[in-house]
Each structure stands twice: as C-alpha cells, then as structure tokens.
PLY file of the C-alpha trace (Angstrom):
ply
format ascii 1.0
element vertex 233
property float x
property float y
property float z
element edge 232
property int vertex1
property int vertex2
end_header
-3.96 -37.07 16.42
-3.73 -33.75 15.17
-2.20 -33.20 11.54
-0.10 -30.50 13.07
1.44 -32.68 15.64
5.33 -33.41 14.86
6.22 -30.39 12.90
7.27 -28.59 16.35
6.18 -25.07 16.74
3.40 -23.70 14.58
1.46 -20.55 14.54
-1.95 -20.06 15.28
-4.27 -19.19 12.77
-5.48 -16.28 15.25
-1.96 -14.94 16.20
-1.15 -14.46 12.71
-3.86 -12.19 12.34
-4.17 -10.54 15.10
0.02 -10.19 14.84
-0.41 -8.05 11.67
-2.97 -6.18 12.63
-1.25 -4.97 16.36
2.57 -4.91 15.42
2.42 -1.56 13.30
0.69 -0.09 15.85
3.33 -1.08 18.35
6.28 -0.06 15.84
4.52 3.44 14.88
4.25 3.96 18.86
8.06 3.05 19.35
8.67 5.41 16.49
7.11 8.58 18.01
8.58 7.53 21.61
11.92 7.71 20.17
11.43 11.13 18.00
9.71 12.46 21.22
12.75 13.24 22.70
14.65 14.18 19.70
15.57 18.34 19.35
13.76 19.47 16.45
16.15 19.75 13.01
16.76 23.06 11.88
14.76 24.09 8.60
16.61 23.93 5.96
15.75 26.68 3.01
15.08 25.00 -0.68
16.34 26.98 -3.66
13.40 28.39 -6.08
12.75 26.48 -9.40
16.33 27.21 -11.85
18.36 26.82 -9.26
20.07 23.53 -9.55
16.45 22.36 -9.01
14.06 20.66 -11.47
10.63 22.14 -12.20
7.79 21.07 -9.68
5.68 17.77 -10.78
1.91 17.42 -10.99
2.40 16.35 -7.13
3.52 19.44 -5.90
1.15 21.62 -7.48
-1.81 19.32 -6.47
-0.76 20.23 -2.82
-2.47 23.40 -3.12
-5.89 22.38 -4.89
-7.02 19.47 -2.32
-10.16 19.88 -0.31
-11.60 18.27 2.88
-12.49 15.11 0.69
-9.36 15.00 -1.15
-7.02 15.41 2.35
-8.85 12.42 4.23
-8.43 10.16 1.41
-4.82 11.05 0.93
-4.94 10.90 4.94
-6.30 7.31 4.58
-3.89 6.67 1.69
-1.00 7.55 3.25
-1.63 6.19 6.85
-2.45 2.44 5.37
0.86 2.48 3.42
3.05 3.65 6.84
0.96 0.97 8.51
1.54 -1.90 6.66
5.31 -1.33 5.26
6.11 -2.62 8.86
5.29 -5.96 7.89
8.28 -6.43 6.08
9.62 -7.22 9.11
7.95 -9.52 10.32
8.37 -11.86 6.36
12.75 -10.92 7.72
11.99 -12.53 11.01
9.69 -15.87 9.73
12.55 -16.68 7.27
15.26 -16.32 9.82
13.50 -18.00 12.02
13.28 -21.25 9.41
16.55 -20.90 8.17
17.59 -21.51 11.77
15.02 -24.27 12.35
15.85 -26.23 9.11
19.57 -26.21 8.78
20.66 -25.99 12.83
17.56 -27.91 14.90
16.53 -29.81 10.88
13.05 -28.86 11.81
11.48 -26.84 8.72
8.48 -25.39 9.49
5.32 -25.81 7.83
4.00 -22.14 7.98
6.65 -19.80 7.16
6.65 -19.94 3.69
2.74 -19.60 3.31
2.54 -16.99 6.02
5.65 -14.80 4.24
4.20 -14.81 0.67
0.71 -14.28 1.52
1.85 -11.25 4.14
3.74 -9.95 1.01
0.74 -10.24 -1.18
-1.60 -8.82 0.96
1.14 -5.60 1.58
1.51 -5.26 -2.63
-2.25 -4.93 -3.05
-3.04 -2.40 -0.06
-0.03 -0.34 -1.04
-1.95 0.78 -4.48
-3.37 3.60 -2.61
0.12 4.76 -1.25
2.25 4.64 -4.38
-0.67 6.20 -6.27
-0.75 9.39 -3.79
3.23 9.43 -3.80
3.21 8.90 -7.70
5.15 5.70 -7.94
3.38 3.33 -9.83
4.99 2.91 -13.43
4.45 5.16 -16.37
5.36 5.29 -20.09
7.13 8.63 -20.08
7.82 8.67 -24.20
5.73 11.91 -24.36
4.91 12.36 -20.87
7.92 14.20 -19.78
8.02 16.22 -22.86
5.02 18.38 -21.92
4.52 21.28 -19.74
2.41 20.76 -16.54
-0.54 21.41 -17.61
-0.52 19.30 -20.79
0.78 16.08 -18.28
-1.73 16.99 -15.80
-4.27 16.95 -18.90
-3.03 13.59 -19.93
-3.28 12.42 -16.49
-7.13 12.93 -16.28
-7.23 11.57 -20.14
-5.94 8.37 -18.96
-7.53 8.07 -15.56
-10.42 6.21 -17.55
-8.53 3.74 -18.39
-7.47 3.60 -14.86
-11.34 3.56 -13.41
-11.88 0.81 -15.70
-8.85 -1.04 -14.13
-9.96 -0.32 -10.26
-13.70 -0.99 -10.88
-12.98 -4.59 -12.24
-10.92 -5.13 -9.35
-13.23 -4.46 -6.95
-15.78 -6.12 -8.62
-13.46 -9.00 -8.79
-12.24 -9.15 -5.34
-15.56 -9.09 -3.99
-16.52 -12.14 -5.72
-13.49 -13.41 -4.57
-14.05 -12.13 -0.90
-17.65 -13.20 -0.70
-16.82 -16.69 -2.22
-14.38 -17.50 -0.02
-16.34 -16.02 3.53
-19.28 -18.04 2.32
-17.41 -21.51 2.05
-15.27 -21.43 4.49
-12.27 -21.08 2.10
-8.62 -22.46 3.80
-5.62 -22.71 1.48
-4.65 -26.02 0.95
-0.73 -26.54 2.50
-0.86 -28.15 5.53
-1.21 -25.13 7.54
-4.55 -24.90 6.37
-5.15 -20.68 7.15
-8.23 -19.10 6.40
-8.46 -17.71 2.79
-11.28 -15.02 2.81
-9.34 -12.65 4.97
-6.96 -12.67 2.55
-8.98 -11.88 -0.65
-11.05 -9.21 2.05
-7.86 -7.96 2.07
-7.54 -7.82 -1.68
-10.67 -6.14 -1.66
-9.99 -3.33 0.69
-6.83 -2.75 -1.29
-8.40 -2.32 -4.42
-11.14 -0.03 -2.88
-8.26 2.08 -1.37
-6.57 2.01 -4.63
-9.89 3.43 -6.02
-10.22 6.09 -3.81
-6.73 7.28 -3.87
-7.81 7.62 -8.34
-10.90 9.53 -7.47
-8.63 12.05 -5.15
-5.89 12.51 -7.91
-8.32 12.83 -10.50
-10.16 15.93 -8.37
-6.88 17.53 -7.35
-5.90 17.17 -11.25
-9.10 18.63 -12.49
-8.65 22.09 -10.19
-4.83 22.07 -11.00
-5.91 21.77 -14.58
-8.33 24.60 -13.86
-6.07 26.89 -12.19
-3.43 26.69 -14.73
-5.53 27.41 -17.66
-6.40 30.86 -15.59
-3.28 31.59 -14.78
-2.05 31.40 -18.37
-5.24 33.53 -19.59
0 1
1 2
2 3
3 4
4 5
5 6
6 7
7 8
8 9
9 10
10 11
11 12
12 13
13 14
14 15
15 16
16 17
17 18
18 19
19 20
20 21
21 22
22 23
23 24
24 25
25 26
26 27
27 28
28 29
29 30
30 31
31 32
32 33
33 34
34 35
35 36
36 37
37 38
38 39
39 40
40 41
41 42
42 43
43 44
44 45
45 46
46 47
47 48
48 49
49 50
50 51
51 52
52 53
53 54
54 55
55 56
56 57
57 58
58 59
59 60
60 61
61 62
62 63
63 64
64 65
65 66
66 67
67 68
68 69
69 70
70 71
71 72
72 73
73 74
74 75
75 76
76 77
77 78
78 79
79 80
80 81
81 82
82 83
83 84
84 85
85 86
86 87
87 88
88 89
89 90
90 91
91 92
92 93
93 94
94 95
95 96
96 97
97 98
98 99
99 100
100 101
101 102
102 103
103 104
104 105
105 106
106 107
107 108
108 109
109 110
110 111
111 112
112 113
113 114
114 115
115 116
116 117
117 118
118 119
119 120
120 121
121 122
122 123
123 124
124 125
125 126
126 127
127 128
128 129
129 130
130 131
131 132
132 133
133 134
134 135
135 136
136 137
137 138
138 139
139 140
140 141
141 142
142 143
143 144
144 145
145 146
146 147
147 148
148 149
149 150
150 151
151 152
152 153
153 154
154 155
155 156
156 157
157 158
158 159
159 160
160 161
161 162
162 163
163 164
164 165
165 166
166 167
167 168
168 169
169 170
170 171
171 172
172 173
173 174
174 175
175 176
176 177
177 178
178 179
179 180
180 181
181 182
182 183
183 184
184 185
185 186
186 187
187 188
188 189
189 190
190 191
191 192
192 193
193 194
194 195
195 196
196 197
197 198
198 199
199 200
200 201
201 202
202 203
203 204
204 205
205 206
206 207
207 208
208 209
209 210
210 211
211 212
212 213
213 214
214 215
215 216
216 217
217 218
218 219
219 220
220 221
221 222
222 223
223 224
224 225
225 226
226 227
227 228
228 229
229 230
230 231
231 232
C-alpha cells in the first residue's frame, strides 16, 4: 500500500514541476493575445525636471550608459522576474483549493502547504535579479538621499563590494547546497516527500541572477559616474 493512499487527490511530483515551469508561459501568451487587439494609448507628454516632478534617480540616468552586455542581463533580469511573479497564482489557487477540501469535503491535503511555501521561496530568491534592476531592494537612505547623483551613484559602486561579497557566498553556498542535494537524492521530509535539489538549483540560479544583475548596475554606475564627472568639468 502506498503511503499516499487515503489522503484523496495529490499532486505529482512531475506536474508540480513541469506546472511552474509551463503556466507563465501560458499566462504571458494570454497576456499579449488580449493587448493584441487593444488600440494603442495615446502618449502622454512628461513635464521636464522642476515641474511638479522630482529629480531623475541613478535608474534613469543609467538608461543611457548600458551596452550590449549590460541590456541582455537586464533583458534576463527583467524577463525571469515577469516570468515567475505569475506563480503567485498558482500559491491563491492551492490554498483555496484546501480551504475547500478541509472545511467542506474534511479532506486536508497533504501537499498544499509544502508546495505553496516552497513555490514562494523559490519566487523570493529568483526575484533578486528583478528588484535589483528596478531598484527595490532596501536601503539606508540617512545620507543617501542627501547627495547629488553623482555622489549616490559614487556610493553605490563604494558599497557594491560589500554586495559582491554577499552574492559570491551565496552562490558558493547554494551550490553546495545544490550539488549535495542532486548527489543524494535529497526529498523533504513531509509526507509528500518532493524532490529537494531542484529547489536549492533553484536557489542557485537565483543567486547567480542576482549576481549578474550587481555586475550590470555596477558597469552602468561606473560610465554614469564617468559621464557626470565630464559633464561637470
């Protein structure tokens, strides 16, 4: 008898997976269907810096200092975080789905809660990459905000050591991790029983990501930085 048996329906190991990795395809597809036959929106003209409008950030003024190697990370960066901020939707639709199981057919699953916090786990570490190109990881901004854009663009490539020191012990990390848990076979240990390694493989092409998208800010800061300096001189 199966350990499985008598806790009613129960995902596959295999459509889990392979769920995740098809279903933001599918959604991105819908969403360019749908804005296929949309009319385009009328541009709308932006008021130059003074004019109720704050001073650009280190963001916009990297925009026009990337290069080929700096646009297909931030390509990568950007794509990975569209493609897996559709899973949210599928953590919505595993706890509706128990809710409905435990307290109308009194049949709680087994899965749901493993498969929901490791899906959320595995979204938070490959979204480094994302928030880092969009600027929305947490900062101190004590003295930060109180410089011009050239001293905060300075301060940024200060601090990116501290930064590269982060992301190369994580990657160092999650490999370890990754090839620990490939080479043993590594299963978590609820009764669902899923395979771990894809999981910390996961973690490990996260913090890679996350890497990349620091080696791409810290080039576009370094011409910014540059660029400034002669434009002041």
């Amino acid at each position: 008898m199966s350990d499985l048996e008598g806790f009613g329906f129960v995902m596959p190991h295999w459509l889990y997976w392979g769920w995740l990795a098809v279903m933001p395809l599918i959604m991105i597809a819908l969403g360019r269907w749908r804005d296929s036959g949309k009319q385009p929106e009328t541009e709308i003209s932006v008021p130059p810096v003074g004019e109720g409008q704050d001073a650009p950030s280190t963001v916009e003024y990297q925009s026009s200092d990337e290069s080929l190697f700096t646009r297909a990370i931030d390509w990568i960066s950007d794509k990975s975080g569209l493609f897996i901020s559709f899973w949210t939707v599928n953590a919505v639709c595993f706890y509706f789905f128990e809710v409905i199981m435990r307290y109308i057919f009194n049949t709680p699953t087994i899965w749901v809660h493993e498969a929901s916090y490791l899906l959320l786990g595995m979204q938070y570490v490959l979204a480094g990459g994302f928030a880092l190109l969009h600027g929305s990881h947490v900062r101190v901004d004590v003295v930060y905000n109180y410089l011009p854009v050239r001293g905060r663009v300075g301060m940024d490539i200060f601090t990116s050591m501290f930064f590269f020191m982060f992301a190369l012990v994580l990657v160092l990390t999650s490999w370890t991790y990754f090839s620990n848990a490939y080479s043993m076979g590594e299963t978590t240990v609820e009764t669902w029983g899923i395979q771990y390694w894809p999981v910390k493989g996961i973690m490990l092409l996260g913090s890679v990501l996350l890497l990349l998208a620091g080696i791409s800010k810290l080039l576009k800061d370094i011409s910014v930085f540059i660029r400034l300096g002669r434009e002041a001189s």
